[in-house]
N, C-alpha and C positions, 0 to 999 in steps of 0.2 A: 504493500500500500504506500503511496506517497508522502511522504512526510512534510511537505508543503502545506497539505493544507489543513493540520492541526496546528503546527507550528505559525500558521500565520493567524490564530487567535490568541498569539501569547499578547499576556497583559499583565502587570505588576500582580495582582489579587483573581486574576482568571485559573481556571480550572486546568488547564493546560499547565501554566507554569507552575504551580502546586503538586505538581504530577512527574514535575523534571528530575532524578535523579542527580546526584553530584556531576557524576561522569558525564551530562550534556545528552543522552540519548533517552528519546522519549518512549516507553515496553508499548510495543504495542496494542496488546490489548487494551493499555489507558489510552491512550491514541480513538481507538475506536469507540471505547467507551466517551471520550467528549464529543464526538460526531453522533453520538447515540445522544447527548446529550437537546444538541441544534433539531436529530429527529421528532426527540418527545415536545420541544417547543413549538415545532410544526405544527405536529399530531394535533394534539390538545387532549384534556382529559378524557379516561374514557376510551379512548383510539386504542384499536388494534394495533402492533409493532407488527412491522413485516417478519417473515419467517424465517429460521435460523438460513436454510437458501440464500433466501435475497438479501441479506445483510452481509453472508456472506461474498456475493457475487457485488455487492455493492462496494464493498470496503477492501476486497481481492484477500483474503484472510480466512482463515481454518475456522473451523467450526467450536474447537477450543478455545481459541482468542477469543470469538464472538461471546461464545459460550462465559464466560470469565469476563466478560466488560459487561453483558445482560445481569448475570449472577451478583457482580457488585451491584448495579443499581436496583437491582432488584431489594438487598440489604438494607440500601438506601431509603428506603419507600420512592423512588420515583417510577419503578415499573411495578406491578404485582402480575402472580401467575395465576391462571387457573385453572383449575385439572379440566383435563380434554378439550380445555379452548384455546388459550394459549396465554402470550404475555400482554397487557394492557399497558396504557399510560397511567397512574395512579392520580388521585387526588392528593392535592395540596396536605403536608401534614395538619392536625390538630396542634393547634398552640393552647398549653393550659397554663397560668399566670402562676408562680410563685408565690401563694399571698396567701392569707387568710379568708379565702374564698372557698366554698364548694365546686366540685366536680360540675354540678348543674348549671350554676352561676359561668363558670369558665365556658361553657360552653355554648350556652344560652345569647353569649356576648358574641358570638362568632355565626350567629343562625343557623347553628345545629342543635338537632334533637336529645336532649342525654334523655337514658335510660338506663337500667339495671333488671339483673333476675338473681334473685336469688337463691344461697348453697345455703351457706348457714346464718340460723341465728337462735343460737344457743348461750344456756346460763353455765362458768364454768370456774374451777380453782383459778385465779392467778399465775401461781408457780414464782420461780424465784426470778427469772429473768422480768417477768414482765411487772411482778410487784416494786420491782424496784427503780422502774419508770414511770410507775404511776407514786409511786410512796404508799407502799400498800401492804399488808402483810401476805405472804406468797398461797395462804390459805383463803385469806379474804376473795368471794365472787367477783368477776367482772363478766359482763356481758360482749360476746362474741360476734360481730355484723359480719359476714363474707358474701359479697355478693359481686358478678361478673357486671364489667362498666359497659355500657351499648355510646355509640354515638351514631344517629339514624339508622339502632336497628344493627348497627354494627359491633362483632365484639371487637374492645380495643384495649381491655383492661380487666385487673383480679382486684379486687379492694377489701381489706381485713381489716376491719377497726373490734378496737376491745376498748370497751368505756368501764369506769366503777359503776358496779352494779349500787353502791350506798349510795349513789348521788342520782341515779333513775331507774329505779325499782320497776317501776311501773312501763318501760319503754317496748320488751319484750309484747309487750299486750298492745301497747295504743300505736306504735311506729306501725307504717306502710313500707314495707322494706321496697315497693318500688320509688316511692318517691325520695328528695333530698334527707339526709339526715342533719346536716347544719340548720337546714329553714327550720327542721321540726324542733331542733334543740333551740334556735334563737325565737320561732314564734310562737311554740306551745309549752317548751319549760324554761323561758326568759333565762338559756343559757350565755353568757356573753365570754367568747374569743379572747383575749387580752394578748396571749404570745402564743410561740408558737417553735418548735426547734426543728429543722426538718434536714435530711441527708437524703443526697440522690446519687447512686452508682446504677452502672450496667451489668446486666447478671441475664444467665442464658436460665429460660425457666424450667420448669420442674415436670416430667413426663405428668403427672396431675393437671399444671398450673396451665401447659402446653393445651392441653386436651380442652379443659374448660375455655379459655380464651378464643381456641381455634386456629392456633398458631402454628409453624415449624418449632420445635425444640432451640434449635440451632440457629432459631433469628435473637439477636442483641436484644436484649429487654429494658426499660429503665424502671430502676425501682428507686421508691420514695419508702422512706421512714417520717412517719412526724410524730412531734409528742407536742399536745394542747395544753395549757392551762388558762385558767381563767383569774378574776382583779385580783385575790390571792396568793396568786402562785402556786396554788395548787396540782398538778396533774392532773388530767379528768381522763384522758384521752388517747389511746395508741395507734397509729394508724401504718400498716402496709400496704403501699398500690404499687402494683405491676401493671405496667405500660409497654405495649408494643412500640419498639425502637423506632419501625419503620411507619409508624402511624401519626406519634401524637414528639409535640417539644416542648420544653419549658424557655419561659419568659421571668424576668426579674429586672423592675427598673432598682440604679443603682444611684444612693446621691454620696457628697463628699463627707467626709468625718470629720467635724471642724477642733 
């Protein structure tokens, strides 16, 4: 394949030049993989990619190369596959804010639908790890939410929250496990957010975690930790969400520390 004409989309911050090795020679498969790039801009959402064939016979390269530039973006979330149809353009990732906002809220703002189904929501011991993020004794109950995140109907997410059962005895009974649990806690048990501690890594999920969500195993996940308390300082609140890599981003505005 000509190397002309990747090379003449190099640009200080372009895709190409991010893609340059020390040694000046650009692998080919990245090469084809930015021209796949210029494709899916074409396309547009939605759009079939042409078949390994003509991408082949397009770009003069093996079906490996091709194979291996598709597979990266695919990672990516800008292509996804479908069994027995083929590879599509993807939709624009989800962006979910950083904040002391619900999942509903984040998504609501961007004119997509959230939803959820629910796995668990059971009453259960603490234990030692999680008593001692909430300040709780490891035998004290807390109540267990697991429930799969939808965004239009789509799964995109695993969400585990464990609250003190002392402080909503009563939630098991009166929550709607499809709708928000933030709105139900700020407009039904006037619970108020105050802080909030949250950690996010990439973690490949769990043959369970894979299944419920709908995923590959072996696609990048991002997972979130948070721990709530409320004017106190209290702990009320633990939360684990598993998020598809190639679906959903996070956002956080940053200001100076004076």
């Amino acid at each position: 394949m000509p190397t002309s004409s990747p090379l003449s989309r190099l640009s200080a911050d372009g895709p190409v030049r991010d893609g340059i090795p020390d040694h000046g020679r650009v692998p080919r498969y990245y090469a084809v993989k930015v021209e796949l790039l210029a494709v899916i801009a074409e396309l547009g959402e939605g759009s079939a990619l042409p078949t390994e064939r003509e991408l082949c016979e397009r770009f003069e390269v093996s079906r490996a190369t091709v194979r291996q530039a598709v597979g990266e973006l695919v990672l990516e979330g800008r292509l996804s596959r479908r069994q027995g149809s083929g590879t599509y353009v993807a939709a624009p990732k989800l962006v979910q804010p950083l904040a002391l906002v619900s999942y509903t809220e984040g998504l609501r703002r961007q004119g997509i639908r959230p939803g959820r189904t629910l796995i668990t929501l059971e009453r259960r011991a603490a234990g030692t790890g999680l008593a001692a993020d909430l300040r709780i004794e490891p035998a004290a109950e807390v109540i267990h939410l697991e429930r799969v995140l939808l965004a239009d109907d789509e799964r995109v997410g695993l969400e585990s929250t464990f609250l003190r059962a002392d402080k909503f005895p009563t939630l098991p009974e009166d929550f709607d496990p499809e709708q928000s649990l933030y709105a139900y806690l700020r407009d039904e048990l006037g619970v108020v957010f105050d802080g909030a501690e949250e950690r996010v890594e990439t973690v490949l999920a769990t043959p369970r975690e894979a299944l419920l969500i709908g995923t590959n195993p072996a696609l990048p996940m991002l997972l979130m930790h948070r721990v709530s308390w409320g004017p106190d300082g209290e702990p009320f609140e633990r939360v684990r969400s598993l998020y598809r890599g190639d679906r959903l981003s996070f956002v956080t505005r940053l200001s100076r520390v004076e």
